[in-house]
BABA-173996 format. One record per residue: residue number from 1; residue in three letters; x, y, z of N, C-alpha, C in turn; chain. Coordinates in steps of 0.2 Angstrom, whole numbers, padded with zeros to 4 digits, always signed. Last residue first. Example, Ala and Ser with C-alpha at 12.3 -4.5 7.8 and 13.67 -1.06 7.14 Angstrom:
BEGIN
     i    aa    n.px    n.py    n.pz   ca.px   ca.py   ca.pz    c.px    c.py    c.pz   ch
     2   SER   +0064   -0011   +0035   +0068   -0005   +0036   +0064   +0000   +0039    A
     1   ALA   +0066   -0028   +0039   +0062   -0022   +0039   +0066   -0016   +0039    A
//
This chain:
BEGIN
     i    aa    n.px    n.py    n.pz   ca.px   ca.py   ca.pz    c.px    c.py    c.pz   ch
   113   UNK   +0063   -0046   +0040   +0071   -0046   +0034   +0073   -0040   +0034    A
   112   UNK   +0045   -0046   +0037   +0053   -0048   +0040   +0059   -0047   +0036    A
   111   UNK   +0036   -0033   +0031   +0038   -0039   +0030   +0047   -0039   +0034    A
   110   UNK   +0024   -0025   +0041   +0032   -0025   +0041   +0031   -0031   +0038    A
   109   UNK   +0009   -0020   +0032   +0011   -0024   +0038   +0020   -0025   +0034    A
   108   UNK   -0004   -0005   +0030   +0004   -0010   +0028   +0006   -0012   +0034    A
   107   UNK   -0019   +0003   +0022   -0013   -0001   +0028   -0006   -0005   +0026    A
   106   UNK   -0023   +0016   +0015   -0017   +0010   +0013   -0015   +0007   +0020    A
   105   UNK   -0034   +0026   +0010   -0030   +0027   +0014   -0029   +0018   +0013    A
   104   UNK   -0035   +0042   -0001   -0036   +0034   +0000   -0033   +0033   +0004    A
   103   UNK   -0035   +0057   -0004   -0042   +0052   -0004   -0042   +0045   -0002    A
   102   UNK   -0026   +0071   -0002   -0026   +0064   -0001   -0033   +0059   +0001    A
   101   UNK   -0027   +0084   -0003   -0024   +0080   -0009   -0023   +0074   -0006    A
   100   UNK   -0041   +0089   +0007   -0034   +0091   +0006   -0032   +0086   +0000    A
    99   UNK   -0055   +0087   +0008   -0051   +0097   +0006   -0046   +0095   +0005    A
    98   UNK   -0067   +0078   +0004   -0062   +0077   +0005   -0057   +0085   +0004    A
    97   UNK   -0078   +0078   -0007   -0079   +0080   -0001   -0074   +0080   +0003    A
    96   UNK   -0074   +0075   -0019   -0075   +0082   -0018   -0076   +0083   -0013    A
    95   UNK   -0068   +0061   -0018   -0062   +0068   -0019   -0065   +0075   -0018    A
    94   UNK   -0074   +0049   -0006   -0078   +0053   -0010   -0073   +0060   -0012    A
    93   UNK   -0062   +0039   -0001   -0068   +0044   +0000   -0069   +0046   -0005    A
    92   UNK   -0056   +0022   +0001   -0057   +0030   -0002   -0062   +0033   -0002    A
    91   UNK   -0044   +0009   +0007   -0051   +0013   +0008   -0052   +0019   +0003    A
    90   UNK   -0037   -0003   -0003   -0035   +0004   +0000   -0045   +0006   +0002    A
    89   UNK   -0037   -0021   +0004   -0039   -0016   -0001   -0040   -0010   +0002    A
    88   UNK   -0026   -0029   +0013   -0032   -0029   +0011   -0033   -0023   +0004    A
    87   UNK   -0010   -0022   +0017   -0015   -0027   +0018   -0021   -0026   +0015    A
    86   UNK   +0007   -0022   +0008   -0003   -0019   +0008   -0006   -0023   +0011    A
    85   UNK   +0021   -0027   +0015   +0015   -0028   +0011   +0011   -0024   +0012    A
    84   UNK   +0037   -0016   +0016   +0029   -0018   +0018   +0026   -0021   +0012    A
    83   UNK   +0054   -0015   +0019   +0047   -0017   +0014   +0040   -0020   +0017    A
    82   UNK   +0061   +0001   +0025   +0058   -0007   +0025   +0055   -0009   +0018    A
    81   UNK   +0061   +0014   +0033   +0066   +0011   +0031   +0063   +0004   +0031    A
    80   UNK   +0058   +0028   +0041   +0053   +0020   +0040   +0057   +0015   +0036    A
    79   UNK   +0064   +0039   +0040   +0065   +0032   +0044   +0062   +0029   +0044    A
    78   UNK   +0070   +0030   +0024   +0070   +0032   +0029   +0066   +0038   +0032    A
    77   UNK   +0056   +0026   +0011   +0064   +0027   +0013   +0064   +0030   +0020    A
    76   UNK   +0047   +0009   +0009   +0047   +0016   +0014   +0057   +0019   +0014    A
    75   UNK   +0040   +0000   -0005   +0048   -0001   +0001   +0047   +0009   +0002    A
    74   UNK   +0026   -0012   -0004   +0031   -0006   -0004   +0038   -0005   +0001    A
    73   UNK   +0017   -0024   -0014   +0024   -0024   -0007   +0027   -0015   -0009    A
    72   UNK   -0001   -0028   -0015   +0007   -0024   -0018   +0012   -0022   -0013    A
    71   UNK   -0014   -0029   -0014   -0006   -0037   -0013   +0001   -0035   -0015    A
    70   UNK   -0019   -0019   -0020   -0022   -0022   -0018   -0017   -0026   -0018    A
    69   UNK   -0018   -0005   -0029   -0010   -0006   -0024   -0014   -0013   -0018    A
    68   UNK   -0015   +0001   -0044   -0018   -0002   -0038   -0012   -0008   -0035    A
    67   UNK   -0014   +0018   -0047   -0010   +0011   -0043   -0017   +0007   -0043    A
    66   UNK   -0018   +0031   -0047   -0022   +0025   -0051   -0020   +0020   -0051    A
    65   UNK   -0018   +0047   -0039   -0014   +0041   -0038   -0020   +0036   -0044    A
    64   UNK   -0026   +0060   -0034   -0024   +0058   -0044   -0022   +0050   -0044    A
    63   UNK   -0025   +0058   -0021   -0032   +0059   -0025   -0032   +0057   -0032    A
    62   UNK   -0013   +0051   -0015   -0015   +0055   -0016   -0020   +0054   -0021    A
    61   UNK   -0015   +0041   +0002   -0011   +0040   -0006   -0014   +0049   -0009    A
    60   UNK   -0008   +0039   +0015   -0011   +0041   +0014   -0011   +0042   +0007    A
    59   UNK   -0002   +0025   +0026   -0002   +0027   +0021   -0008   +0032   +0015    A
    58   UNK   -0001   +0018   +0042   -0006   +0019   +0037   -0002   +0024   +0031    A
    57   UNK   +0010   +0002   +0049   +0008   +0011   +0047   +0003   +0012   +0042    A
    56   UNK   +0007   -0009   +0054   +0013   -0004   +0055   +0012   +0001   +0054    A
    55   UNK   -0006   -0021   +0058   -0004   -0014   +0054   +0001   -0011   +0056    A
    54   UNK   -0003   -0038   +0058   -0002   -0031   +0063   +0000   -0025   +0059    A
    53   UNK   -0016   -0051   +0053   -0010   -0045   +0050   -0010   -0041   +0054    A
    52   UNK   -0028   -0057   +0051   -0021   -0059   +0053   -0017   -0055   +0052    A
    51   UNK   -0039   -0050   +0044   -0035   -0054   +0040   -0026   -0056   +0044    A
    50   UNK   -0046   -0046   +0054   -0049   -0050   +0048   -0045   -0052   +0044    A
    49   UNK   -0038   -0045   +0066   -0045   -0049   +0066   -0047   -0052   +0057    A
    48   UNK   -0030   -0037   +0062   -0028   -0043   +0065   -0035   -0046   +0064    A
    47   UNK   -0039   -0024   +0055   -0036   -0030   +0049   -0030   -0037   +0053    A
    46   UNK   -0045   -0021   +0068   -0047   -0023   +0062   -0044   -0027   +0056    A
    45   UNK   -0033   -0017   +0076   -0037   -0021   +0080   -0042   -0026   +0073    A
    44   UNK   -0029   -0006   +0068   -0024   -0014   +0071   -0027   -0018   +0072    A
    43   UNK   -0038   +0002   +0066   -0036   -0001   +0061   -0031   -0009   +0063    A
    42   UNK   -0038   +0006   +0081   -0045   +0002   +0077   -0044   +0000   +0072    A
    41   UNK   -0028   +0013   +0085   -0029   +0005   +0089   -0034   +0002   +0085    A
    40   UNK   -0022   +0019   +0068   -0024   +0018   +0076   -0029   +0013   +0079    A
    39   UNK   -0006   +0019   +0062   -0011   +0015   +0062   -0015   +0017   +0068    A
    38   UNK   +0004   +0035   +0058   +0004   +0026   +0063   -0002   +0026   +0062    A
    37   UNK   +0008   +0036   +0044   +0005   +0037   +0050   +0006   +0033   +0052    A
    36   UNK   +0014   +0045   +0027   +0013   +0041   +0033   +0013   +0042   +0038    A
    35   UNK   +0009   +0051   +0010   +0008   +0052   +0018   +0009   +0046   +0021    A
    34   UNK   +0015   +0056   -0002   +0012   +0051   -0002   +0011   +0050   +0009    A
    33   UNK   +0024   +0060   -0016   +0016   +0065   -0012   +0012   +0060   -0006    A
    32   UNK   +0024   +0049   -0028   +0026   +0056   -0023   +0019   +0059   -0020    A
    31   UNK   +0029   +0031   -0031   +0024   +0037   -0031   +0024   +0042   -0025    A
    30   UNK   +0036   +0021   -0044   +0038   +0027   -0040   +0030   +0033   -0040    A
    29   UNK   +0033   +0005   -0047   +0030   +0012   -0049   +0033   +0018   -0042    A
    28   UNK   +0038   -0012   -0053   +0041   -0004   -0048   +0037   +0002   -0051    A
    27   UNK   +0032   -0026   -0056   +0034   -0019   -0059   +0033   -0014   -0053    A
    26   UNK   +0034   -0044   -0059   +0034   -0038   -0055   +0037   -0030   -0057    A
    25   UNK   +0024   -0056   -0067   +0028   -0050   -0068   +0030   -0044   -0063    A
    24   UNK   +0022   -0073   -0065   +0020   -0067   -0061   +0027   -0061   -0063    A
    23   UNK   +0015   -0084   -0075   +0022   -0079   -0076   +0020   -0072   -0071    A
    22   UNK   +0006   -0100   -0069   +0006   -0090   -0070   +0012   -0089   -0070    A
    21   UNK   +0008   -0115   -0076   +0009   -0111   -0070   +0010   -0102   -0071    A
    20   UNK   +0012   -0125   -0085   +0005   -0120   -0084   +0004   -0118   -0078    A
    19   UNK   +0023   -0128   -0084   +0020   -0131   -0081   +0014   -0128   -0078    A
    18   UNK   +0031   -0118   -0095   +0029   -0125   -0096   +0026   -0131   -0090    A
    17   UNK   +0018   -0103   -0087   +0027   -0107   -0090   +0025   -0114   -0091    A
    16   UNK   +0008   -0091   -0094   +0010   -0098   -0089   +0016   -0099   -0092    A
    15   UNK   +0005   -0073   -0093   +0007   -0079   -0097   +0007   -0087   -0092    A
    14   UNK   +0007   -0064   -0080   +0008   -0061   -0090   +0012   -0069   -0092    A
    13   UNK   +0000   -0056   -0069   +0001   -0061   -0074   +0002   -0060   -0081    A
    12   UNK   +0008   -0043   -0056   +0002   -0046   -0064   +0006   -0050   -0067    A
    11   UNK   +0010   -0032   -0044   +0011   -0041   -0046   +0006   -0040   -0052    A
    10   UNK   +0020   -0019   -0039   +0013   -0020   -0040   +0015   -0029   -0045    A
     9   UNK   +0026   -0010   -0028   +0030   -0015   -0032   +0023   -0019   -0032    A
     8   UNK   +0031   +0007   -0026   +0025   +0004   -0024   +0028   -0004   -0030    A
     7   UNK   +0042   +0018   -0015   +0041   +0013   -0021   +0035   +0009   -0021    A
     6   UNK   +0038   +0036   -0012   +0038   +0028   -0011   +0039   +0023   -0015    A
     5   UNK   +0042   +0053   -0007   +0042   +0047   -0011   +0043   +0039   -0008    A
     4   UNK   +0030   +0062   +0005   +0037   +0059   +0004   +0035   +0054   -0003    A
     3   UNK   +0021   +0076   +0008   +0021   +0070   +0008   +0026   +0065   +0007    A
     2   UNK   +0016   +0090   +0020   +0020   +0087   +0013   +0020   +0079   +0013    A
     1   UNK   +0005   +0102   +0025   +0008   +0095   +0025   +0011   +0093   +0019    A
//
């Protein structure tokens, strides 16, 4: 199995502005090796139910990855061609029980446009 390059576009505060409101910073992190799926009927059915959202694809991250990718928008190069949100928080297993180079798993919902 191989896995493709993805952009991962992660949010952090860095400060207030003159209406003490958060300086939200956006930083682009380029990550390779990175598996996509289609979602199955239980993960659709799962994060509609808990957090409103229709999963488009699942995302299989690799084992070394240290993102964190909790509210983080990705952009898929083709043929997935888009920008997703992250839904919820990545899953992850345990890496020494896991055989292959991928330990976490990422849903992502289509943003429009």
């Amino acid at each position: 199995m191989k896995g493709i390059t993805i952009t991962l576009i992660t949010k952090s505060e860095n400060g207030v502005d003159d209406f003490n409101q958060p300086i939200v910073e956006e930083t682009e992190v380029i990550v390779k090796d990175v598996l996509v799926g289609e979602p199955t009927s239980t993960d659709i059915e799962n994060n509609l139910t808990a957090y409103g959202k229709k999963t488009a694809y699942t995302l299989g991250i690799p084992k070394k990855d240290t993102n964190d990718w909790t509210d983080g928008v990705v952009i898929l190069p083709e043929p997935f061609s888009g920008r997703y949100n992250v839904i919820g928080r990545p899953t992850a297993g345990i890496e020494e029980n896991i055989p292959l180079r991928w330990n976490k798993k990422v849903h992502l919902e289509r943003l429009e446009g």
